[in-house]
N, C-alpha and C positions, 0 to 999 in steps of 0.2 A: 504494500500500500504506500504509495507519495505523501508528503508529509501534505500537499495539501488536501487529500481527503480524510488523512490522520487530524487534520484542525478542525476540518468538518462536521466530521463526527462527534470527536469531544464538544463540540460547540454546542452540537444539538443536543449531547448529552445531557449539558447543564442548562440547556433553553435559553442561552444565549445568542440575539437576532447579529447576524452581520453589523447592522449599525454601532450594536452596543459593541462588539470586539472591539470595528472600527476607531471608535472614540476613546475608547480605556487603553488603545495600544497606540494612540498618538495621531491615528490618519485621520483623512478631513472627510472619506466617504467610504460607504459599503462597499464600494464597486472595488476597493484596493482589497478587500478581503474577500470578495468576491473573485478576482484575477487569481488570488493565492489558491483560494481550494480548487479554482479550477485545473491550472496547472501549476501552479506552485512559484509563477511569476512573481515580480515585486516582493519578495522578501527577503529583506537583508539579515543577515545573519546578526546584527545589533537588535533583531527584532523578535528573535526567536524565544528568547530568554522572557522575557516583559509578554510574551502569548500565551507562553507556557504557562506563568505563574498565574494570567486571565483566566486560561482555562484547568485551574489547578489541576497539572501534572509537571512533567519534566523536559527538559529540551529533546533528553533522549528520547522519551517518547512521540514526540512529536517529529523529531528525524527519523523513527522507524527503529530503533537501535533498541527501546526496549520494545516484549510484545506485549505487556499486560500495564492496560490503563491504568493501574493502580498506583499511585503516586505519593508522596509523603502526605501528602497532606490525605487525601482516599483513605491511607493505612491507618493515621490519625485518628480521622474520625471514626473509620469501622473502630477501633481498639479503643478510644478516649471520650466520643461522643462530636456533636458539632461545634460546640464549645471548644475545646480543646484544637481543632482544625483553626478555626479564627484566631486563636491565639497565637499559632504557627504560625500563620499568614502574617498578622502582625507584627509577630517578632522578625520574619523574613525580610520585612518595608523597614527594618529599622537598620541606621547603622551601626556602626561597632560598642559606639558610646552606651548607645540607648538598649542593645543588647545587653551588656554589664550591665548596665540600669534595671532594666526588666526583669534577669535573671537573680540578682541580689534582692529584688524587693520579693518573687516567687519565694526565696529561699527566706526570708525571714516571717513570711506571711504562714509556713508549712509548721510555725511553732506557735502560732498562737491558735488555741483550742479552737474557740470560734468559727477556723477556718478548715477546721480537719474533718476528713470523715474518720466514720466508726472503724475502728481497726478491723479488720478482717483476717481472719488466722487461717483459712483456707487456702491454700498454694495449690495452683496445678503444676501437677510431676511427669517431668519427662519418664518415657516408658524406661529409659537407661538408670533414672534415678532410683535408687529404692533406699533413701536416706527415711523413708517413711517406715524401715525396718528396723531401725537401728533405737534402743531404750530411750527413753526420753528422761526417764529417772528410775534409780535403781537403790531399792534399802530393803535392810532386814524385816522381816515380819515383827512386830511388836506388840500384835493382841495375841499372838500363843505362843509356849513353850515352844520352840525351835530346837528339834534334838539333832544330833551329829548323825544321826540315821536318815533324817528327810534335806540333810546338807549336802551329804554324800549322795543320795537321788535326786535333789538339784542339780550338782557338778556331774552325775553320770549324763543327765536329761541332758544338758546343753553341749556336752564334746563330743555327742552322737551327730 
């Protein structure tokens, strides 16, 4: 597929009209994003980068070079929510400064209660993992007598 039915596409993806491309990627008419998904005319490569990020995915994507639409920000949201996607985007429009900025105020906002969710002690385990086998705490019995008989069939039980 040419990159300009790969723009195409995602375009209509997101229900975005040629006009609206046209305008958020800098050009004065449709007919310039028009020429593009036809054959892929008029696009300089200064332009590929600022359409990608329109039509949230990647430049690779849109060169052909990835095959699966799903793009940082797509993976974002399926995993984080939509929220979480505009946040990426906005950190993205920011520069270096306002990145530090952003990321330091995330990271002092994660300690006050108010903004935390409820812990959740639930982990999903890779099927390699089996840390979910391993004691989690280990003591003597303390409500009965423990004889050196049912110690020794502990210690048999477990080097079997």
């Amino acid at each position: 597929m040419e990159i300009g039915q790969i723009i195409k596409r995602r375009r209509e993806e997101l229900g975005i009209s040629q006009e609206e491309l046209a305008l958020k990627a800098g050009y004065k008419s449709r007919s310039s994003i028009n020429k593009i998904e036809v054959d892929g005319r008029g696009l300089p490569q200064s332009k590929i980068e600022s359409i990608a990020k329109i039509l949230k995915t990647t430049p690779a994507f849109l060169m052909g070079w990835e095959n699966d639409a799903a793009s940082a920000f797509d993976y974002v949201n399926n995993c984080f929510g939509t929220d979480a996607g505009e946040i990426l985007e906005n950190f993205h429009s920011m520069n270096e400064k306002g990145q530090k900025e952003a990321l330091k105020r995330v990271r002092e906002m994660v300690h006050i209660p108010e903004y935390i969710k409820e812990q959740n002690n639930i982990r999903t385990l890779s099927p390699k993992d089996k840390s979910y086998l391993l004691p989690v705490a280990s003591h003597e019995r303390t409500d009965i007598e423990v004889t050196e008989e049912m110690k020794r069939h502990d210690d048999a039980f477990f080097d079997e």
